[in-house]
C-alpha positions in Angstrom: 0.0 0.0 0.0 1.0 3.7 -0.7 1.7 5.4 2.7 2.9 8.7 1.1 5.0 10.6 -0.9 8.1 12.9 0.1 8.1 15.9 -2.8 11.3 16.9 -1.3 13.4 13.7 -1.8 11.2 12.4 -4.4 10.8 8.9 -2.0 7.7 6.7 -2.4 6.9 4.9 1.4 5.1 1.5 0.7 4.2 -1.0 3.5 3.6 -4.3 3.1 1.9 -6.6 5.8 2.6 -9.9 5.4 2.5 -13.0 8.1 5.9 -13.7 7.4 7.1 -10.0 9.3 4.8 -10.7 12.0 6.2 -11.3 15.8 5.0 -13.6 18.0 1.0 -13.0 18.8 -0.4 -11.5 21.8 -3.1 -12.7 23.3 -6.2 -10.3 23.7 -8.7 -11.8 26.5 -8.0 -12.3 30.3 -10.0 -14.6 32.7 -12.6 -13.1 35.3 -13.6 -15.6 37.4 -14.7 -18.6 35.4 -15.4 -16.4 32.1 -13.5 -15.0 29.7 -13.3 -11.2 28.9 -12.2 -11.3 25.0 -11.3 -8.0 23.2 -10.2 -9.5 20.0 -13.6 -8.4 18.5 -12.2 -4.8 18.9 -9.3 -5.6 16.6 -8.8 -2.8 13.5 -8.0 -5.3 10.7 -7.3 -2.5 8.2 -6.4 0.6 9.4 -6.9 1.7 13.0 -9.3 3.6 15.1 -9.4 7.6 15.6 -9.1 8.8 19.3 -10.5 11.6 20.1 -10.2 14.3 23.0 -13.3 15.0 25.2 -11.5 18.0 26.2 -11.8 19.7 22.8 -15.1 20.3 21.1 -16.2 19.2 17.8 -15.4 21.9 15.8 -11.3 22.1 17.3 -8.5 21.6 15.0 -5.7 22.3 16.9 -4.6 19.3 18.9 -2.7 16.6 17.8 -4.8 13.4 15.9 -4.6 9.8 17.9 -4.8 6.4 16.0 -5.3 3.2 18.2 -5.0 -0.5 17.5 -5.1 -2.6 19.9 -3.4 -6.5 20.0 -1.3 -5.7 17.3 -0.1 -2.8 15.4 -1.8 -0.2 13.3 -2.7 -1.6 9.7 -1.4 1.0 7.1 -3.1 4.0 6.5 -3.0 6.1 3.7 -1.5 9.5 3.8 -1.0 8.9 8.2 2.6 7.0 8.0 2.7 5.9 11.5 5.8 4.7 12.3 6.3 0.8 12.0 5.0 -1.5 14.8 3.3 1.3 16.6 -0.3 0.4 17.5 -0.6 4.1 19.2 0.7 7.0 17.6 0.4 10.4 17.8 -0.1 13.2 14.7 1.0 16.5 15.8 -0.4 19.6 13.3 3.0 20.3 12.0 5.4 17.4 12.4 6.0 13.5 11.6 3.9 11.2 13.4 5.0 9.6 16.8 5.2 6.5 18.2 3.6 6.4 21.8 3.2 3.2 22.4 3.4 -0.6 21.4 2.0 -3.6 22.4 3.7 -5.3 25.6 1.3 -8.0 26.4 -2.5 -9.1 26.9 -4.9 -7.0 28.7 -4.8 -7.0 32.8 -8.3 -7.3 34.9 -8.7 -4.8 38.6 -11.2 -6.6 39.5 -11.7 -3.6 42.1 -12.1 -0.9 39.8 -14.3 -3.3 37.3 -11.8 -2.0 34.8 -9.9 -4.0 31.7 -6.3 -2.0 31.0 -4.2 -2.5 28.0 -0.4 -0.7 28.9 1.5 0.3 25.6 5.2 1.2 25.5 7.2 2.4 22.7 10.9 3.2 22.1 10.5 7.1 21.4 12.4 9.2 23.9 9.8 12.1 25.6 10.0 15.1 24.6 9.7 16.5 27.9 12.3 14.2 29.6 14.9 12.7 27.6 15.2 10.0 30.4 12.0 8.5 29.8 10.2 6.9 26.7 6.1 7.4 25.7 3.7 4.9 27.3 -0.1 5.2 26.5 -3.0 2.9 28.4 -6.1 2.2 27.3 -8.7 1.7 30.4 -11.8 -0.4 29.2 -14.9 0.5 30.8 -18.6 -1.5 30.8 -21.6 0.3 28.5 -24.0 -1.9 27.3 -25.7 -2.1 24.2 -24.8 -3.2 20.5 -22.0 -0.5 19.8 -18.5 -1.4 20.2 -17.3 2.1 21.3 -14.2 3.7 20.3 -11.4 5.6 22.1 -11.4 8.7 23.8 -8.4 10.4 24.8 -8.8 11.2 28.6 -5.5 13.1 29.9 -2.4 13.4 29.3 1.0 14.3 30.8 4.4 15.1 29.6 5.0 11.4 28.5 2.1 9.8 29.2 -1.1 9.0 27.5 -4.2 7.9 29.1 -7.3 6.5 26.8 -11.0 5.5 27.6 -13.1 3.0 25.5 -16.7 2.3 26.6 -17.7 -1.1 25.5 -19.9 -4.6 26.2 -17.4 -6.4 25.9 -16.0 -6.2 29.5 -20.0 -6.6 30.9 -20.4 -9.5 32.8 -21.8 -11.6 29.9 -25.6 -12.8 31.7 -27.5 -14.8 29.3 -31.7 -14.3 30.6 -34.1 -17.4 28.7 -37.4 -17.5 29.9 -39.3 -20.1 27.6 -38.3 -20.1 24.1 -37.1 -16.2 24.4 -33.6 -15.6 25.2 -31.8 -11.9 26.4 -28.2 -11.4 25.6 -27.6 -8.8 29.0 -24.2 -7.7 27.4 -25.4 -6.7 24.0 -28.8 -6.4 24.9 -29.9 -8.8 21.9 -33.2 -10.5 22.4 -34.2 -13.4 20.6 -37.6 -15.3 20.4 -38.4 -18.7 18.7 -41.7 -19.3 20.0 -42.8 -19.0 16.4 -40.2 -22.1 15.3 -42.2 -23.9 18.3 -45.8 -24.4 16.6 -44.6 -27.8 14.2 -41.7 -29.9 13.5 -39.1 -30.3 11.2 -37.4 -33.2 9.4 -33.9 -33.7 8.3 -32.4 -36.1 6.2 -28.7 -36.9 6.0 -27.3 -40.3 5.0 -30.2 -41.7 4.2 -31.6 -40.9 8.5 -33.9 -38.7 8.9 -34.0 -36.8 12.3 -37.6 -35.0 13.2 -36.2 -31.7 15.2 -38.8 -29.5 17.4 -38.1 -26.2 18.4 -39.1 -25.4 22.0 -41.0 -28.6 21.9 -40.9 -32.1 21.5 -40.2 -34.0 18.2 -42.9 -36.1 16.6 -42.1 -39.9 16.6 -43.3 -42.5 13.8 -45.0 -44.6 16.4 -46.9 -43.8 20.0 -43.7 -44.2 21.7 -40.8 -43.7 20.3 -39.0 -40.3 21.2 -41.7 -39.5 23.9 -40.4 -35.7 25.4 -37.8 -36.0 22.8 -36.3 -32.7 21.5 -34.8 -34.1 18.7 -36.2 -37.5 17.4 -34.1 -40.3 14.6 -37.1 -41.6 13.0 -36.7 -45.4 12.3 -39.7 -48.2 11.3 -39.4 -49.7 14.5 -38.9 -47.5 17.3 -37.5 -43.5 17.2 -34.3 -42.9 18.9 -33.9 -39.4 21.1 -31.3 -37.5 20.7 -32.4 -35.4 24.1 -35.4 -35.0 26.2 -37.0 -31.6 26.3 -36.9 -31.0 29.8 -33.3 -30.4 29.4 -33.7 -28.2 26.3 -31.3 -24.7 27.0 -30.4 -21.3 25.1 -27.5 -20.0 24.9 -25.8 -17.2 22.3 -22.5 -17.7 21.8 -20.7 -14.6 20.9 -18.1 -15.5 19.4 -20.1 -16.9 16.7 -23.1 -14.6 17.3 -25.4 -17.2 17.1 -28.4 -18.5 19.5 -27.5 -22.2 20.1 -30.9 -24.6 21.3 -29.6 -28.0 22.9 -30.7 -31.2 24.0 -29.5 -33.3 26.6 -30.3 -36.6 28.1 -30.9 -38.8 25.0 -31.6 -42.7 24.5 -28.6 -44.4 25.2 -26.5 -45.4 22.1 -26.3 -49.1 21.4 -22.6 -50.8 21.5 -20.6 -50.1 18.4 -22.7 -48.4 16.9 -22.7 -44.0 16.5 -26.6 -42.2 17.1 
């Protein structure tokens, strides 16, 4: 990709991302508890987010620009040539773009402050003190609802940079099913398949075929095969279930946004042989 042009020097600046440059990856979840907080669906894959400072108003052009990845480094960008391997950088109004930060490991859980932090380190001496190199950190903070958020610039100090980034993804993740209906409490995604519930469905695959009920039980080819079955192998002699009903339970699954509907507590499966 073109980055930019220097008219000066007449010097084209290209990057090229290719696996074969990358370091070793960095993981972007940590464990609360017995769940998992996963930020990787906040990854930029192709260019990088735009920070902005709450301090300023909309219509301010005088501060400096911020461009955040977070996990790995910024993607290139046309026309914003942010130093290599930087995944926070810094656009002054007049000047060359700064490295302020790099990714130095997966994010960190204070379980006190309900806060997820991301620290970023980089290799460019501060301005202000010589001694001492720019570090930025990104605090992640809970809002629910279906946006993702995006970062704010909070404060700042000589060689420091502090960020904010309101998002669902560090909710505690409370799934709500009452019936067939199911509540995502991170997202706040609601889901109802009541309507799925009032008849069956069949479903051939080598050469079986499976009668499947939704939110209710699966109709059998005789009086009692599959009683209370959820899911039902139709057969000439007797149905096989493939789970009872009662233990029917919702669930999304985020990281596949789906709504999953399983069955447990089947017939059991004669020797040798696969249901």
């Amino acid at each position: 990709m073109l980055i930019s042009l220097d008219k000066q020097t007449c010097t084209l600046f290209f990057s090229w991302h290719t696996p074969l440059a990358c370091e070793q990856v960095t993981e972007c979840s940590v464990r609360n508890g017995s769940s998992i907080i996963d930020l990787s669906p906040l990854i930029h894959r192709t260019g990088g987010y735009e920070a902005y400072d709450e301090s300023e108003d909309d219509t301010s052009d005088t501060g400096p620009d911020f461009y955040i990845n977070i996990c790995q480094p910024l993607n290139p960008m046309h026309g914003v040539p942010c130093p290599a391997g930087a995944a926070v950088c810094k656009v002054p109004v007049d000047g060359p773009p700064i490295d302020i930060g790099r990714v130095t490991g997966p994010p960190i859980l204070n379980p006190i402050a309900n806060e997820v932090y991301l620290n970023f380190e980089s290799s460019t001496p501060c301005l202000a003190d010589k001694h001492f190199n720019y570090t930025s950190l990104i605090a992640f903070h809970c809002r629910r609802g279906v946006s993702m958020g995006a970062p704010m610039l909070l404060r700042t100090s000589d060689c420091d940079f502090v960020f904010g980034w309101e998002t669902p993804l560090v909710c505690p993740d409370e799934v709500k099913v009452d019936g067939c209906s199911l509540t995502d409490e991170q997202l706040h995604y609601s889901f109802n398949l009541s309507s799925l519930s009032k008849s069956t469905f069949k479903v051939t695959r080598d050469s079986r075929t499976y009668s499947v009920g939704v939110c209710t039980a699966a109709a059998g080819l005789d009086e009692g095969g599959c009683k209370d079955g959820g899911v039902c192998l139709l057969s000439r002699r007797k149905g096989a279930s493939f789970g009872r009903l009662a233990s029917m339970r919702l669930d999304y699954r985020h990281q596949d946004e789906a709504v999953i509907l399983s069955y447990a507590n089947g017939d059991n499966c004669p020797p040798g042989k696969s249901l």
